[in-house]
N, C-alpha and C positions, 0 to 999 in steps of 0.2 A: 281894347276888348280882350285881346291877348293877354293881356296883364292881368285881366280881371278875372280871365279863367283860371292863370294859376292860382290868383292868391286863393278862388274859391276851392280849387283842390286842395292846398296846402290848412285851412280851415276844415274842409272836410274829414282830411287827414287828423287833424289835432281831435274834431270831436269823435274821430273814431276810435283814437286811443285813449280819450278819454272815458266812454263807453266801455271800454272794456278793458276796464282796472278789477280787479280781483282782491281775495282779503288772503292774509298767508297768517303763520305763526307757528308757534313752536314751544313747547311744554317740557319742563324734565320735573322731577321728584329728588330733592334733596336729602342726602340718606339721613336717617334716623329711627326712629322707634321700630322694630321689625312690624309690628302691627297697625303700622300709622295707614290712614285710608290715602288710598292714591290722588283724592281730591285735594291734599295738601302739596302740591305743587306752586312752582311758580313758571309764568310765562309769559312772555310777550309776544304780541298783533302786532298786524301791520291792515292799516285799512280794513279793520271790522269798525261795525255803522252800530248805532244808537235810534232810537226814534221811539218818545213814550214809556220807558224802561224797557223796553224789549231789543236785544241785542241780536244782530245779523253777521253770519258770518257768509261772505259770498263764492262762491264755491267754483274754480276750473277744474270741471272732472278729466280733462285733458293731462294734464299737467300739473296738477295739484297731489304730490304725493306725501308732502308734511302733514296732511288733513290728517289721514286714517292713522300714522303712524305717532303721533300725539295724541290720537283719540280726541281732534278737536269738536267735534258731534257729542262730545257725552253730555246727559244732562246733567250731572255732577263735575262739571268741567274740573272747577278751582275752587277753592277757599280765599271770598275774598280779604278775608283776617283771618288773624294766626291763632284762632281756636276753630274745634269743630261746629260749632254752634253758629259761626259767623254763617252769613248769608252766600251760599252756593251761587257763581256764575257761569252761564251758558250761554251757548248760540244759539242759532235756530237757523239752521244751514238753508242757504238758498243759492240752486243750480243755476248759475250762471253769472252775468256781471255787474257790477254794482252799479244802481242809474244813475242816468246820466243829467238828472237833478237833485243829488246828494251835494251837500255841501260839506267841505275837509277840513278837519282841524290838521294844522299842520305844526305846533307845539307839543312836543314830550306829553303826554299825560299817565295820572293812575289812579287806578280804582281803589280807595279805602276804604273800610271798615271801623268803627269804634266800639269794641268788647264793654266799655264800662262810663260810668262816669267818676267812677274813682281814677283820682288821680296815678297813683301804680299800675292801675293797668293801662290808664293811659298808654304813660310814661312808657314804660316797659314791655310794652305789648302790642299796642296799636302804633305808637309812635317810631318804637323801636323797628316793630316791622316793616312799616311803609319805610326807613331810612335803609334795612337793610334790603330789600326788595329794588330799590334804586339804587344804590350802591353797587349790589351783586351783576343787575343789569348794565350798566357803566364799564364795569370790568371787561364786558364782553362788547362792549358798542361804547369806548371813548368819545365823552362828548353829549350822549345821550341825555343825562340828567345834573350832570356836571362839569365846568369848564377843568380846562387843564392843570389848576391851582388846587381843585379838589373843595371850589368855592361853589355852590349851589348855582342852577342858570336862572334862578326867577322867573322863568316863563311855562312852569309845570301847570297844568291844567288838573287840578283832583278833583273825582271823581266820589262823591259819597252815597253808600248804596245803604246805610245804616241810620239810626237814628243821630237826629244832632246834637251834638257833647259840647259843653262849656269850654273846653280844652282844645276842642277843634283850631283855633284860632290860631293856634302852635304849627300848625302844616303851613302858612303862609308868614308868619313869622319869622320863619327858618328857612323854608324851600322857595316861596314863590310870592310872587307881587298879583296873580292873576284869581280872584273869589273863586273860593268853590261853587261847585255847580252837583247837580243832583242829575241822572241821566234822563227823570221825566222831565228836567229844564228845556231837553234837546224836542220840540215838536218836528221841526224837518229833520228826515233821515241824513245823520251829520256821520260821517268817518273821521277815523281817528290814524295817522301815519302811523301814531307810535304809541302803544298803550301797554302799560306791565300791569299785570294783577299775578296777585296772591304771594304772600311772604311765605309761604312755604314753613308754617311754623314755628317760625321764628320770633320766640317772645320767651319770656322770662317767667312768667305769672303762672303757669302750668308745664303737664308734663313733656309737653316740647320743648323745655329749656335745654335739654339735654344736646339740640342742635348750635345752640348759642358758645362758642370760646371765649375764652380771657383774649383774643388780639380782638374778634369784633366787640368789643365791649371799647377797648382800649380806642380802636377805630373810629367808633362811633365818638366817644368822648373825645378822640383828637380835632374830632370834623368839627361838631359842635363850638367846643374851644378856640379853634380858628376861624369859627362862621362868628362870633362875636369877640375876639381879637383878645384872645385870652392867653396867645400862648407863651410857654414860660413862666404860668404865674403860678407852680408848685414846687418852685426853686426852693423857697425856703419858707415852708407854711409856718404859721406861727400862730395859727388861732384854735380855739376849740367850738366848736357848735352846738351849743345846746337850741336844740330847735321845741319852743310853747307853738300849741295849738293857739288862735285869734280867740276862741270860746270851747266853752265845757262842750261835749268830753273830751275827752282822752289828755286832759286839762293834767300837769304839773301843779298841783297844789301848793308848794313848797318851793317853788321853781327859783327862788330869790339864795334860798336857803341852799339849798343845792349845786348854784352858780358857784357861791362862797367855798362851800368845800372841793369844789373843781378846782378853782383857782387856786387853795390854801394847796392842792396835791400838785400841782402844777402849775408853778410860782413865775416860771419865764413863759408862758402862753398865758395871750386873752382869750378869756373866757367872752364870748357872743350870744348872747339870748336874743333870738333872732324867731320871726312871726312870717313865715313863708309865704302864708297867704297875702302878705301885704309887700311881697317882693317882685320883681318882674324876672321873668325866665335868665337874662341874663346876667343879673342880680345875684341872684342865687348861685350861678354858675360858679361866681366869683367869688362868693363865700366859702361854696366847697372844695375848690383849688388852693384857699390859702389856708385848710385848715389840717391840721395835724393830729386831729379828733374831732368825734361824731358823738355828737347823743342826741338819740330821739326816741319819745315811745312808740312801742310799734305801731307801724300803719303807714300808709304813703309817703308818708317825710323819708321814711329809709328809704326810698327807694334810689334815693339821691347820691348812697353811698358808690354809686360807678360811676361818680364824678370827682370824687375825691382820692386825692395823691397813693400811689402805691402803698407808702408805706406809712399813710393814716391807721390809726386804730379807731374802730366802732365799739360801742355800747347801746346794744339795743336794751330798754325796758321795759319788763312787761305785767301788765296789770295783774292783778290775784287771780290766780287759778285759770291763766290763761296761758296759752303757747302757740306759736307757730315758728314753723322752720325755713320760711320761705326767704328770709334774707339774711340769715345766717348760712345757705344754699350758694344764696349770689356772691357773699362776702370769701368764700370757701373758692368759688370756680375764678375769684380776682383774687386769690393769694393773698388778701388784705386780715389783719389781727382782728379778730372778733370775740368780743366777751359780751355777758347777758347778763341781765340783774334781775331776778323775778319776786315780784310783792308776793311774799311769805304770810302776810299780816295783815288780816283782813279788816282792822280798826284802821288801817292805811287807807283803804279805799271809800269809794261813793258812787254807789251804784245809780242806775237810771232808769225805772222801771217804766217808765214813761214810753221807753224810743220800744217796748212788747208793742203797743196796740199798731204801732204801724205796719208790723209784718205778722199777727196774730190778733183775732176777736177770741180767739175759746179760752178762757179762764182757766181750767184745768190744763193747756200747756204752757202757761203762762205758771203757773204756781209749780210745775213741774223743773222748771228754767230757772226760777228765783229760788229753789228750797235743794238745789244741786249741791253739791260742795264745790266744784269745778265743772268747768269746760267740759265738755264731749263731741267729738265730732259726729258721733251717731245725733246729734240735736239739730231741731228743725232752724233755719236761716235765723230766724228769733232769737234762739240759743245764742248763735255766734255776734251778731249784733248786742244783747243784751252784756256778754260778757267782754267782749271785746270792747267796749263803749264806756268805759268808768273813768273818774279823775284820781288821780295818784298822787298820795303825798311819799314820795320817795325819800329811805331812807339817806341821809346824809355818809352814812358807812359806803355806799356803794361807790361813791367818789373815787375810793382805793384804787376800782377796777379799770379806773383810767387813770393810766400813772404812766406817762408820756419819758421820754428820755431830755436829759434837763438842755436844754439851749443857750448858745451863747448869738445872744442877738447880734445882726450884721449893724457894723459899725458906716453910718452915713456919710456919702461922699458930700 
């Protein structure tokens, strides 16, 4: 009887403290842009609860002095991706303790965001962010999202509060063995031990690049490289990559022809004509560590260039009367050689009048877009899809501008 009283105290005891568990956290602002909005933060909870997409944050007004002074209450808490436009998350503060029929996740998790279903922004944006968002969190709490090798723990729980992207796939690929889940998956009010949201910015693809360095780039690329057992392999590159689209556009017309004068300029490197879309993430990896040049026409395939060796030279190419400077930007903040070759000659190109009617019905901005001489960035989305979208038959002269240092092949043990 005696015995039975203790153990029932010692039980009472457990659900008392379990009753009153509480949620904590903590927020800071990574500096950059003087005008950047304070919701571009990042930060990590402890035991905030989920149930239905509505998130709880449980409140000791005792003792709880992280709340106010993180501003955990705002309804613009965080950004959960690294543009403004990403889906804002909040709490919804409740005085007192979390109940005591909640269920806990007690694996690492993180809230992501998907910006695009282009693949660059993927890459560079979404992906990039969630890797530095965990990374940066690690720094501060060894262990948390990564074992002591700097090898991923597989047991990350992500969280998607965006639409679903083809590329998604790539967060478990890399990070974790456990399906994403969406926060209305959670019908019982479930906590989370450990949950980071928001990259604070931190993407390539807009003007928060500005917070991004040449080491995390290098970082990232080191991580990756070792999550599929790549390292060492830009010892001594020896290929070139010419990267074709799988189909029109933005199609290499001449792509054969072009190969040739690569190789005729650059006689000790292979020449690769190589179809991305038909490769696997760690495929690709492997290609761009062993290559000692890059070409591709602009558009998502560049973006690949922060995988490749220091001191690779890029050749972006770009359609007629078209430009952008967004990877000529990232080639510049990696100290990597970059030169551009732009279709002058408009008998070069084939345009697509076809891909107007998907982002315009009105005929008069259509005939406005097609009767331009060039590009303008004051043109509606139509504009930039119609000109950015063409096949290129590139001239064979441009081959010059990749003119590599001559190699003397390693001799086989």
């Amino acid at each position: 009887m005696w015995v039975h009283k203790c153990l029932f105290v010692v039980v009472s005891c457990l659900a008392a403290l379990a009753s009153t568990s509480y949620s904590s956290g903590s927020c800071e602002i990574i500096p950059g842009r003087n005008d950047e909005p304070k919701s571009h933060r990042t930060c990590l909870f402890h035991d905030v609860c989920v149930r239905g997409d509505e998130w709880f944050y449980y409140l000791d007004d005792g003792s709880d002095t992280s709340y106010r002074s993180n501003s955990l209450g705002d309804p613009s808490l965080v950004h959960t991706g690294t543009y403004t436009s990403s889906t804002l998350f909040s709490l919804k503060t409740v005085h007192g303790p979390i109940p005591s029929d909640a269920v806990f996740v007690d694996t690492p998790s993180v809230v992501i965001h998907t910006v695009s279903e282009m693949y660059f922004h993927f890459l560079l944006d979404d992906f990039f962010g969630v890797w530095w968002l965990m990374w940066y969190h690690n720094q501060k709490s060894p262990g948390l999202f990564f074992n002591r090798d700097g090898s991923p723990r597989n047991d990350v729980q992500f969280l998607s509060v965006a639409r679903a992207s083809s590329h998604s796939h790539m967060f478990n690929d890399v990070f974790s063995n456990i399906p994403i889940k969406k926060p209305g998956d959670y019908k019982q009010l479930t906590c989370f031990h450990d949950l980071a949201v928001g990259p604070s910015a931190h993407q390539l693809g807009g003007p928060g690049s500005n917070k991004v360095t040449k080491q995390d780039l290098l970082t990232f690329k080191e991580f990756l490289f070792n999550r599929f057992a790549l390292r060492g392999c830009e010892k001594d590159p020896s290929h070139i990559t010419l990267v074709q689209r799988e189909k029109s556009p933005r199609y290499i017309l001449n792509i054969d022809e072009f190969a040739a004068a690569l190789s005729a300029e650059n006689p000790t490197y292979k020449v690769d004509i190589v179809i991305l879309e038909k490769m696997s993430f760690p495929d690709q990896l492997k290609q761009f560590c062993q290559s000692a040049g890059f070409v591709a026409m602009h558009g998502s395939a560049m973006a690949n260039i922060v995988f490749l060796p220091q001191t690779a030279q890029i050749l972006e190419l770009f359609p007629y009367g078209f430009e952008r400077p967004t990877f000529k930007g990232i080639s510049y903040k990696m100290n990597m050689k970059y030169t551009e070759w732009k279709n002058s000659d408009r008998s070069r190109t084939v345009f697509h009048p076809n891909i107007l009617n998907e982002f315009t019905s009105d005929q008069a901005t259509k005939n406005q877009i097609m009767e331009a001489p060039a590009y303008n960035v004051k043109m509606p989305w139509a504009g930039n899809m119609y000109w950015i979208n063409q096949d290129t038959n590139v001239d064979p002269k441009a081959a010059k501008l990749m003119h590599l240092q001559k190699r003397t092949p390693r001799k086989e043990l």
